[in-house]
LUMMAR-938706 format. One record per residue: residue in one letter; x, y, z of N, C-alpha, C in turn. Coordinates in steps of 0.02 Angstrom, whole numbers, plus 50000, padded with zeros to 5 digits. Layout:
aXYZXYZXYZ ...
END
This chain:
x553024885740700553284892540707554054892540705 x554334887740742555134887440741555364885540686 x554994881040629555294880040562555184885740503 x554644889940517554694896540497555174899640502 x555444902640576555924907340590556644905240560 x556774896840563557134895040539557374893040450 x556744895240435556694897140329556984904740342 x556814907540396556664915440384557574916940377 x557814914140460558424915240460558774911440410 x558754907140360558974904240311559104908440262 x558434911940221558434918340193558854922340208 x558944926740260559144931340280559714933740284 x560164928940329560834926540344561434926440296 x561884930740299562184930040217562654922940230 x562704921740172563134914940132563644916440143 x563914922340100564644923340098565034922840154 x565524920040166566074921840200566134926540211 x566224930840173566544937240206566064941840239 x565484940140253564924943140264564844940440356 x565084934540371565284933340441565804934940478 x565684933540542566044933840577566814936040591 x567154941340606567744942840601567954936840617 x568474933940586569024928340609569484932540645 x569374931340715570004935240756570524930740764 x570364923040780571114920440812571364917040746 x571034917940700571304914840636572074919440613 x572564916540584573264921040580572934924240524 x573364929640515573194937240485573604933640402 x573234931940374573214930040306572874937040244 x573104935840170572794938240142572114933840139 x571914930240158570954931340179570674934740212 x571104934340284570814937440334570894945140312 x571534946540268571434954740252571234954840213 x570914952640189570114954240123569484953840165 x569624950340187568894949540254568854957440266 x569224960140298569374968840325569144973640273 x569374971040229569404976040163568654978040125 x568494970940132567774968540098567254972240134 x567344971140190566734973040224566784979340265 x567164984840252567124991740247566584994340223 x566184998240256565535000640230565775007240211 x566345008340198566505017340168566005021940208 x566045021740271565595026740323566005032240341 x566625032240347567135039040355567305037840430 x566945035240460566935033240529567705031840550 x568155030540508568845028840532569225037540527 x568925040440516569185048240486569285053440556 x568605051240589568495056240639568445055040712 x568455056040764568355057240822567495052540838 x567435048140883566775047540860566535052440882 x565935052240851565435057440860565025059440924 x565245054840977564705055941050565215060141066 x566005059441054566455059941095566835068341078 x566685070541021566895076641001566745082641032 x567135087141042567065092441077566865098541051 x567315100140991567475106340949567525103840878 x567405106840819567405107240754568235106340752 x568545111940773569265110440784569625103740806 x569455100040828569655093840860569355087740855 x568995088240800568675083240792568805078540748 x569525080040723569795072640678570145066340722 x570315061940667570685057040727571285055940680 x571115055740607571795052240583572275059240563 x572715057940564573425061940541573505061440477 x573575057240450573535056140377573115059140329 x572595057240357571965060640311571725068540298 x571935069940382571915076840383572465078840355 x573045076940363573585081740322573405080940242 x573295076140203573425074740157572795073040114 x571975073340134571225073640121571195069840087 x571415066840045571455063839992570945056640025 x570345055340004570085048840047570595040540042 x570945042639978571505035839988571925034540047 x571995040840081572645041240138572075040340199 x571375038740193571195033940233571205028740263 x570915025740327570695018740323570005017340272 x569895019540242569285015440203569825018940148 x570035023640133570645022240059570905014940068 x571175016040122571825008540109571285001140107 x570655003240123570294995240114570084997440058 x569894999340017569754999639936570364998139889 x571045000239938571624998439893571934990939895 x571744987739954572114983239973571364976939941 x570824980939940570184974839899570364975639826 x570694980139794570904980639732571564977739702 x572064976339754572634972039737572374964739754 x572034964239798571794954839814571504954039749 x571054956739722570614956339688570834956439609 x571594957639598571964960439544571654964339496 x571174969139527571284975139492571544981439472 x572224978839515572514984239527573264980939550 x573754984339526574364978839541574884984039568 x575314980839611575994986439642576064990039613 x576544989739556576794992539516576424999439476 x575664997639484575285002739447575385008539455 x575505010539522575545017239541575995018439579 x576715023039567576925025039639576755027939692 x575985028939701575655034139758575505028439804 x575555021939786575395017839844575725018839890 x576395018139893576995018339932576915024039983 x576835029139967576495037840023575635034640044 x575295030140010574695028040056574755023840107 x575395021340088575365014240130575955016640208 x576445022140195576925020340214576835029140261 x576515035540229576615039040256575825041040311 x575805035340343575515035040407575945030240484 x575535035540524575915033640591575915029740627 x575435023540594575035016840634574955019240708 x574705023140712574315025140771573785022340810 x573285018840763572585018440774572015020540790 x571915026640777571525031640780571075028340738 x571045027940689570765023440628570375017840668 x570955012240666570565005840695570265007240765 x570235011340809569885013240862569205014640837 x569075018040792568565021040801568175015240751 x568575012340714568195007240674567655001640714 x568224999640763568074994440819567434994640859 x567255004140829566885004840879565925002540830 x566015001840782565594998540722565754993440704 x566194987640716566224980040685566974977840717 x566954973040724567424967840730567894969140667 x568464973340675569044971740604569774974740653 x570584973640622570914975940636571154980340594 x571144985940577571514990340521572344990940539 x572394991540593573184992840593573534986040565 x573414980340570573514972340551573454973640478 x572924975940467572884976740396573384980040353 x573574985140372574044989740353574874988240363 x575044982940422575534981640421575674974740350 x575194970040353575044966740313575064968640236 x574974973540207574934978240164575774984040152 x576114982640203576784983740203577104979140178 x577034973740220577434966840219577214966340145 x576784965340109576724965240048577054967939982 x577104973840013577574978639989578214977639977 x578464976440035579214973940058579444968439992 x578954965740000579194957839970579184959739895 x579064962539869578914964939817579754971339797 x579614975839830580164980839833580354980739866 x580564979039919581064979939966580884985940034 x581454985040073581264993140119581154998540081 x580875003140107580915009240083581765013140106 x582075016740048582665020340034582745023240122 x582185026140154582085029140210582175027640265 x581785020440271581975015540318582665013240297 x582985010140272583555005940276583925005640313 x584305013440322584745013840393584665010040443 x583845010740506583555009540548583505000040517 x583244998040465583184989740466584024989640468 x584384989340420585124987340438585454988240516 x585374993640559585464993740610585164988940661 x584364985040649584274981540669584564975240683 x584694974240588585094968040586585634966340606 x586084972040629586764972040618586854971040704 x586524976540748586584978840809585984977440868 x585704973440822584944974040863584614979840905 x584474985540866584444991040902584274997540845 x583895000840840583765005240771584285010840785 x584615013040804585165017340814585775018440789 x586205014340742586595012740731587245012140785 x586995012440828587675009940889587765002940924 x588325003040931588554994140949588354993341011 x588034985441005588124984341077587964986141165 x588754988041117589254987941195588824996441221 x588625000541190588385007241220587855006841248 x587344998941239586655000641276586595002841338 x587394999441377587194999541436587695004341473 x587855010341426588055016041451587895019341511 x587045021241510586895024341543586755020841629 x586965014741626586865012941679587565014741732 x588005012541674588945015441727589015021141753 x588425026141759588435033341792588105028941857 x587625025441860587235022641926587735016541958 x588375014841962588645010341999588605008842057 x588615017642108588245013642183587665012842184 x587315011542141586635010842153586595002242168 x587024998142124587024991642145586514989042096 x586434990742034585634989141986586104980841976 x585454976441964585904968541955585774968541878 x586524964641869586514963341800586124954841812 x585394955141747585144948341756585514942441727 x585934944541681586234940241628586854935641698 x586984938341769587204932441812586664933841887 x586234940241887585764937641959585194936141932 x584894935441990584074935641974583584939342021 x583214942641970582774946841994582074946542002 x581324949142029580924945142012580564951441963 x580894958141939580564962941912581264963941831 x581074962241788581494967741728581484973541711 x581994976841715581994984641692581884983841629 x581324984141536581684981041489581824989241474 x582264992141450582514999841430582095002141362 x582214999141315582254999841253582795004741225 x582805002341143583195004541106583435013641129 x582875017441135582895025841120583165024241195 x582795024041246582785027841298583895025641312 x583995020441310584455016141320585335017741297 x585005022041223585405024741165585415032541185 x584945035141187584785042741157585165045941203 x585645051341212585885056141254585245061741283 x584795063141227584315067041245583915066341303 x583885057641295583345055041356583665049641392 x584475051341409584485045941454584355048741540 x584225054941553584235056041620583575054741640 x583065052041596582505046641608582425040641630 x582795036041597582995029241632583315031041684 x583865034241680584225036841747583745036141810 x583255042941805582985042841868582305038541864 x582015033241842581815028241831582175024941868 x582635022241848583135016141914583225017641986 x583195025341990583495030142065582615028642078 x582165029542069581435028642122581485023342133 x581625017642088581465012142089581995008542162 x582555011042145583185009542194582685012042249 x582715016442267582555022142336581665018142333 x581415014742330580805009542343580975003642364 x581645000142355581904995742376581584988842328 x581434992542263581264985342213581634981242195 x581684974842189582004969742157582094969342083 x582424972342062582464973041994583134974441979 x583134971641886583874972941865583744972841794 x584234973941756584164975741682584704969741646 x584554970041588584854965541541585714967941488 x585594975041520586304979941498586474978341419 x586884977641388587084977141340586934967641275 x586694965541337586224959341293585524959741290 x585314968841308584564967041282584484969141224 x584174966641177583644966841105583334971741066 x583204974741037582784978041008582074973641033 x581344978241051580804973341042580394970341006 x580644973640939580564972040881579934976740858 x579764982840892579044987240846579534990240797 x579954992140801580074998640720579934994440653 x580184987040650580234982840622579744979840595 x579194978040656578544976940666578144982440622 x577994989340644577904993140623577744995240539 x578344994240526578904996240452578674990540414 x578454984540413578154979140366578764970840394 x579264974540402579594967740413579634964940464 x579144960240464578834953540496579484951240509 x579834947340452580474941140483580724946040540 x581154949640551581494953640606580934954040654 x580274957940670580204956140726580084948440757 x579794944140697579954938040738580494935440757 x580794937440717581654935640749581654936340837 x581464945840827582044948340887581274945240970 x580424943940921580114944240978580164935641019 x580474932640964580524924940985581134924441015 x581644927940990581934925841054582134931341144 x581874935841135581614939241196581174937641225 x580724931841211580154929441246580534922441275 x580944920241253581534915641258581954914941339 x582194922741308582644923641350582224926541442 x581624929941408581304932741464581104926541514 x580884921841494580404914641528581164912341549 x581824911741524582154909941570582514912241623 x582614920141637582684922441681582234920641744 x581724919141733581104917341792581074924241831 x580884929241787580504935141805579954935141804 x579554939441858578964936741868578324944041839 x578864948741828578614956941798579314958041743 x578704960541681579364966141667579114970241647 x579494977441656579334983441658579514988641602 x579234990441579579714996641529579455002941526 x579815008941511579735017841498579295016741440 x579455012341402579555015041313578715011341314 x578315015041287577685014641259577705008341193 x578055012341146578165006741090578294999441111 x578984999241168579154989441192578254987241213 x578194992741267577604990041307576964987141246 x576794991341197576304988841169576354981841117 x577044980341098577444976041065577504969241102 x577694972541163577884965641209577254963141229 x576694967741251576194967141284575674962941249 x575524965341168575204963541143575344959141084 x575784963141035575994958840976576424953140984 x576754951241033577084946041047576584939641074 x575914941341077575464934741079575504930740996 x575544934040974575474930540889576134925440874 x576664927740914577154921340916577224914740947 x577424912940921577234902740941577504902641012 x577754906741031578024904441115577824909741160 x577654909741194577154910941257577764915241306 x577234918141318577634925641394577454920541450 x578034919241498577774918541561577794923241623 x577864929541600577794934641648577354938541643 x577044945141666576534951341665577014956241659 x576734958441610577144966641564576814971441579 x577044974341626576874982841634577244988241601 x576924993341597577355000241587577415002741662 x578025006441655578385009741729577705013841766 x577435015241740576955020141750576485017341796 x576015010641763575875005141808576035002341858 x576585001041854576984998141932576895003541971 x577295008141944577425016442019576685017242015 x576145019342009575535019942030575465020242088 x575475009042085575305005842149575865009642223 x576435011442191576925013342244576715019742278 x576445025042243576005030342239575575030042290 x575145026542256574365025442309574505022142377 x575065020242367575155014642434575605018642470 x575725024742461576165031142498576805029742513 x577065025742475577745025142485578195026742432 x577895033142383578315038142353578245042642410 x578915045342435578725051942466578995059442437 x578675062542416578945069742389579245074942426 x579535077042403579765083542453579645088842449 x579625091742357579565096742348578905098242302 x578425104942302578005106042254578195109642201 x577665105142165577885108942092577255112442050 x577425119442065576945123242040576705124441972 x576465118741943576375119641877575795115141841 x575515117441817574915116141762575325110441716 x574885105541694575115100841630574355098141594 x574715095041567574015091441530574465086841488 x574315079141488574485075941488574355070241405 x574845066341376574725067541302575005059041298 x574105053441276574085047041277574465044441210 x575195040941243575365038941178575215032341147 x575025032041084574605025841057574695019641056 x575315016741082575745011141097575535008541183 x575285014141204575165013341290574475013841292 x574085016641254573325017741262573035013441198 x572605014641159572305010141120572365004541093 x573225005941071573594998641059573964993541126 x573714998541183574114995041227573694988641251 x573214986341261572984979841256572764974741198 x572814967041203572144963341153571914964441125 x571534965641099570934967341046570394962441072 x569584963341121569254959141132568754961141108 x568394955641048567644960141030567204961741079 x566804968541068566094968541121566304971341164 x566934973741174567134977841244567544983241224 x567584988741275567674995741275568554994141267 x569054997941226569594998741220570015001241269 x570414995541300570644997941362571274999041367 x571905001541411572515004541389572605008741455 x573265009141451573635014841502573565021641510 x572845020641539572395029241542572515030441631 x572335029241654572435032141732572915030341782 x573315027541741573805026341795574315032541795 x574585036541730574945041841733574705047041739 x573845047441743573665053241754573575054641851 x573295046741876573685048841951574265049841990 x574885046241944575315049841964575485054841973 x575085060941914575285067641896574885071841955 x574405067741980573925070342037574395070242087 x574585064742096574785062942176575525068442185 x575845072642122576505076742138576285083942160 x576515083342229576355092442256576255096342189 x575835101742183575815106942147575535105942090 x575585098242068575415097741982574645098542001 x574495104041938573785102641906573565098341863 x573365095941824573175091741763572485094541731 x572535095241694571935099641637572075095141563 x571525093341535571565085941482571305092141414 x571675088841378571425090541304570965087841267 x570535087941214569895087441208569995080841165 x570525079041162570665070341110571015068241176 x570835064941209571155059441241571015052341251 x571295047841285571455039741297571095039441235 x570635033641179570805029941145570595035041098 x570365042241098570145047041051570665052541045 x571565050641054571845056941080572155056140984 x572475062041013572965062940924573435060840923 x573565057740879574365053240873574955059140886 x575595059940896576195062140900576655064140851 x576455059240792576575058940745577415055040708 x577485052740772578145048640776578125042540776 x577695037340758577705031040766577595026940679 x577695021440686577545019540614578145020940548 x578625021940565579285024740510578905032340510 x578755035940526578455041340497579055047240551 x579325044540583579875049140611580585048240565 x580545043440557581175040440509581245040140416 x580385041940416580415042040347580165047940314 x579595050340348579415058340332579485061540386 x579875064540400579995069240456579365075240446 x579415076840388578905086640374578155082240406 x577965076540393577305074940398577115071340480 x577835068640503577845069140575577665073640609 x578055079940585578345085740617577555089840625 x577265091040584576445093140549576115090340614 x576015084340615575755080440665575825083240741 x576685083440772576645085840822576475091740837 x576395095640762576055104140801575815103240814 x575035100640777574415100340775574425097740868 x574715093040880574505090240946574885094741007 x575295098640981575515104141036575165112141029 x574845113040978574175117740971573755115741021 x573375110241010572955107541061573035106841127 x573735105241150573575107141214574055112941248 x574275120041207574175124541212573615127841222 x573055124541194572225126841219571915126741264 x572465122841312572225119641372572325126341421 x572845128241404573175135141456573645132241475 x573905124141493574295120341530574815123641490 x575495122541548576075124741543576715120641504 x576495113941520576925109141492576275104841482 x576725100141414576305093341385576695086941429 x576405081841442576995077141458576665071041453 x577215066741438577125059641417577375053541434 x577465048441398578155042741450578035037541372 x578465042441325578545039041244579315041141230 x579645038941210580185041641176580115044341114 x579785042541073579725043140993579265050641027 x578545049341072578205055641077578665060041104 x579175059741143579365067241179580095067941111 x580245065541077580805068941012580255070840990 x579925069540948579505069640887578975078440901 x578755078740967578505083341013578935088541002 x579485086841041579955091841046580195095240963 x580285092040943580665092440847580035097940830 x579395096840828578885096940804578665106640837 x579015106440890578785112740912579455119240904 x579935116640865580305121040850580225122940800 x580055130740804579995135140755579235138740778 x578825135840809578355137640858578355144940879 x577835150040872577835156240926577815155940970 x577545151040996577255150041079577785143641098 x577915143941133578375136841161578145133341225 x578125127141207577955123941274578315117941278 x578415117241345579025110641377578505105441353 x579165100041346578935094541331579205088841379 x578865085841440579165081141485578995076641526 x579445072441529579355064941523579075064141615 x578725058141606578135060941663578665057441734 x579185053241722579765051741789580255055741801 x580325059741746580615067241755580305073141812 x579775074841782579325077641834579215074041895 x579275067141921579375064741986579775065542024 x580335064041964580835064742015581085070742045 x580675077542009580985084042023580635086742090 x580035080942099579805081842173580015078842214 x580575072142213580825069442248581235072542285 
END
């Protein structure tokens, strides 16, 4: 009987390679992205919301791309028919300039690979960056990007500002006493990132980020004007060399501080540092939280104390760098990410309500700011953030709020010109206004 079953499963069992097993820890090669490509069953399944999880006819997409632009190429099963057609040379760069808007005018979100994950073992966003990098090497940046890569190169920092301005916003906090790590040591890192660090719009975020943190009595300090880019825009955008550059040696520099946490606002560092920096040859020796994570525990453990209530409705908006992309990738298990830790914060502030919109944690709608798609198509960004400030205008909630930099510009940009207006704000903002 057992040499039966074992003809049977002989039969049965496909041959091919590409017919097994996702190669997860294998490096992200053009095999492994034909592996992805190949075995796309063109189910649409990367298109929509899954299906247990949908609410409304209205809300029931997932990708940005597809919906703006229908076209099934500006899919994930487009881009695996396109990317099995260049492996396969039936189809070559040069053939078409529409590759370049398939490949480039999406928000690497993962809306897509979420819902894929939820039918087979593959990475689509890997795929797609892979499928950049390809690009790159071939043509170069895109005209769009350049600014933002040269600024990288030049300043380490997508902003075009030197330096010496990262650590601007800290010389307003002098009595605060924040340690510079580059001569103390701390056992928590502030890491800022590029936006929050740079931006005038959003520096009174980090600001009062450091003031809870101070007024908790945490051990922590920042890297001021020698910290890094974390290398996602870069990451992101196709060019690989730069983020390995900037993630090898921030993983460098981090293991020798002998920090034992580091912390960041910025969704994008967190999911970069958190996750994509395993693929580099040198190893994190610390635990990477987002700010959100840490204050929780400070939260629950009642040693935020508030003073004032704040009478107001929100509903709260998962950005994709902190939620879907914000962990591993482990086959066989549910997609996990920075879902309840900012939504109890928003509990625990006198007055806040919280009321959720019908796409949320790993089913929410992208922002439409991530992926060059703020830097390179603004109109198709911009498209994006209505759509996701419609939605939770549906809510009745009064304000949307988040803890993204790219999501609260991109949000904000996105709702001007709007009939209806709604605040857009950053969720240590709203803390601190109960402080």
């Amino acid at each position: 009987m057992e040499d039966s079953m074992a003809k049977v499963k002989e039969m049965l069992l496909p041959k091919d390679p590409r017919y097994l097993k996702y190669p997860l820890e294998a490096p992200f090669d053009k095999e492994k992205a034909y592996w992805i490509a190949f075995n796309c069953s063109r189910c649409s399944v990367c298109k929509w919301v899954d299906s247990w999880r949908v609410k409304s006819a209205k809300y029931a997409r997932i990708c940005p791309q597809h919906t703006r632009y229908l076209y099934d190429s500006h899919s994930g099963q487009g881009k695996c028919d396109l990317a099995r057609a260049l492996i396969e040379g039936k189809l070559k760069w040069e053939d078409d300039p529409e590759i370049k808007d398939i490949l480039f005018k999406c928000t690497m979100c993962g809306g897509c690979d979420a819902m894929d994950k939820g039918i087979r073992d593959a990475e689509l966003v890997k795929l797609y960056r892979w499928m950049r990098h390809e690009y790159i090497k071939k043509f170069g940046p895109l005209p769009e990007h350049k600014a933002m890569i040269d600024s990288v190169k030049q300043y380490d920092n997508v902003w075009l500002q030197p330096r010496s301005k990262r650590n601007s916003w800290a010389k307003e906090l002098k009595n605060l006493g924040i340690k510079d790590l580059n001569k103390e040591k701390a056992e928590v890192l502030l890491f800022v990132g590029c936006t929050y660090g740079l931006s005038q719009e959003l520096k009174p975020t980090i600001i009062n980020i450091a003031k809870i943190l101070k007024q908790n009595k945490i051990d922590f300090g920042i890297l001021g004007d020698k910290e890094l880019c974390c290398g996602s825009p870069p990451e992101k955008t196709g060019l690989l060399e730069e983020f390995e550059r900037l993630g090898t040696a921030n993983i460098k520099r981090f293991n020798e501080l002998g920090i034992k946490k580091l912390i960041t606002p910025c969704a994008g560092c967190y999911g970069t540092i958190r996750v994509e920096y395993d693929e580099l040859p040198v190893k994190k020796k610390f635990e990477v939280l987002h700010v959100s994570e840490y204050m929780t525990q400070l939260a629950l453990d009642k040693k935020i104390k508030y003073k004032k209530e704040i009478p107001v409705s929100v509903t709260w908006h998962d950005p994709c760098h902190m939620g879907r992309l914000g962990r591993p990738y482990v086959p066989g298990k549910d997609l996990d990410g920075v879902y309840d830790e900012p939504r109890a914060i928003l509990k625990s502030i006198p007055g806040v309500e919280l009321v959720e919109m019908e796409r949320i944690k790993e089913y929410a709608w992208c922002c439409g700011g991530g992926g060059g798609a703020f830097t390179g198509f603004k109109d198709f960004a911009q498209w994006t953030a209505r759509e996701r400030l419609t939605e939770a205008k549906d809510t009745g909630a009064a304000m949307i709020v988040t803890s993204c930099p790219w999501c609260e510009s991109n949000l904000r940009a996105g709702g001007i010109g709007m009939e209806e207006k709604m605040e857009v704000k950053n969720l240590f903002d709203l803390m601190m206004e109960a402080l």
